[in-house]
C-alpha positions in Angstrom: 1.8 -21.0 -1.6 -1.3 -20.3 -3.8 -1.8 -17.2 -5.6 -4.6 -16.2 -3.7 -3.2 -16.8 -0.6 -0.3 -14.8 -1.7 -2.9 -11.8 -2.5 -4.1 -12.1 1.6 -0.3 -12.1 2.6 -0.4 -9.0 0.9 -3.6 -7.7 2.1 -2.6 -8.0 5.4 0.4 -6.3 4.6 -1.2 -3.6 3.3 -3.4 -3.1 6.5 0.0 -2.9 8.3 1.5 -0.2 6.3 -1.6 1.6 6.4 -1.9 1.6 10.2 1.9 3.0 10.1 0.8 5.7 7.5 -2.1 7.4 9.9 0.5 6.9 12.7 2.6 9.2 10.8 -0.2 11.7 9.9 -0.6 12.1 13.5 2.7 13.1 14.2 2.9 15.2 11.4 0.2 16.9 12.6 1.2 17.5 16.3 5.3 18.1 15.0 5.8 21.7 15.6 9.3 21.7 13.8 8.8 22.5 10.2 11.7 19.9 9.7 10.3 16.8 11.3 6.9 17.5 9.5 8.6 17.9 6.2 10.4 14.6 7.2 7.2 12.8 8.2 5.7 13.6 5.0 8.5 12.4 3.1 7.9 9.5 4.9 4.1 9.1 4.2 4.7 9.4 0.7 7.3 6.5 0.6 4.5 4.6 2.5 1.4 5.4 0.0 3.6 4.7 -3.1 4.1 0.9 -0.5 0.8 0.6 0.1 -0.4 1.7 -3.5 2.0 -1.0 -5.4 0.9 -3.9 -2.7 -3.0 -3.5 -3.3 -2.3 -3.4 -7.0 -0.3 -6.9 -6.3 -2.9 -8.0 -4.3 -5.5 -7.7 -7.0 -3.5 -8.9 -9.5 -3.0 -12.2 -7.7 -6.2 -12.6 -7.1 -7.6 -12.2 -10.4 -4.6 -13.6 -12.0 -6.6 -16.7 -13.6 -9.1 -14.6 -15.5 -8.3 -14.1 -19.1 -4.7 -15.7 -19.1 -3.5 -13.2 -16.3 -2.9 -10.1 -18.1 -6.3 -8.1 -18.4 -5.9 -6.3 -15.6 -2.5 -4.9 -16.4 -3.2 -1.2 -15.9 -6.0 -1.3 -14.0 -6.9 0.5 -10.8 -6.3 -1.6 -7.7 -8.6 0.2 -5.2 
């Protein structure tokens, strides 16, 4: 598999985990026990941190050529 294609694996990935994340922000927000909304945030958290490391993959493979593959080490994803 090419490095770009790679990049739209993770793309689509990313959609996925994003969809899941605003699932959760809806039942966080209709959740009426302070329990299951502190759990659901927990939740969302683990899920941005997901989704924040898979678009910084993402870019990464798809700009992996330019400049030997290292210039965007640090770099925003988004």
């Amino acid at each position: 598999m090419a490095l770009r294609e790679m990049a739209q694996e993770y793309r689509r990935n990313t959609a996925l985990l994003e969809l899941r994340m605003k699932q959760l922000q809806v039942a966080q927000r209709r959740a009426r026990n302070q329990e299951v909304k502190y759990r659901l945030k927990q939740r969302i958290g683990c899920l941005r941190m997901l989704i924040n490391e898979s678009r910084k993959t993402a870019f990464i493979l798809e700009h992996y050529h330019e400049n030997g593959g290292h210039e965007h080490d640090g770099k925003r994803a988004v």
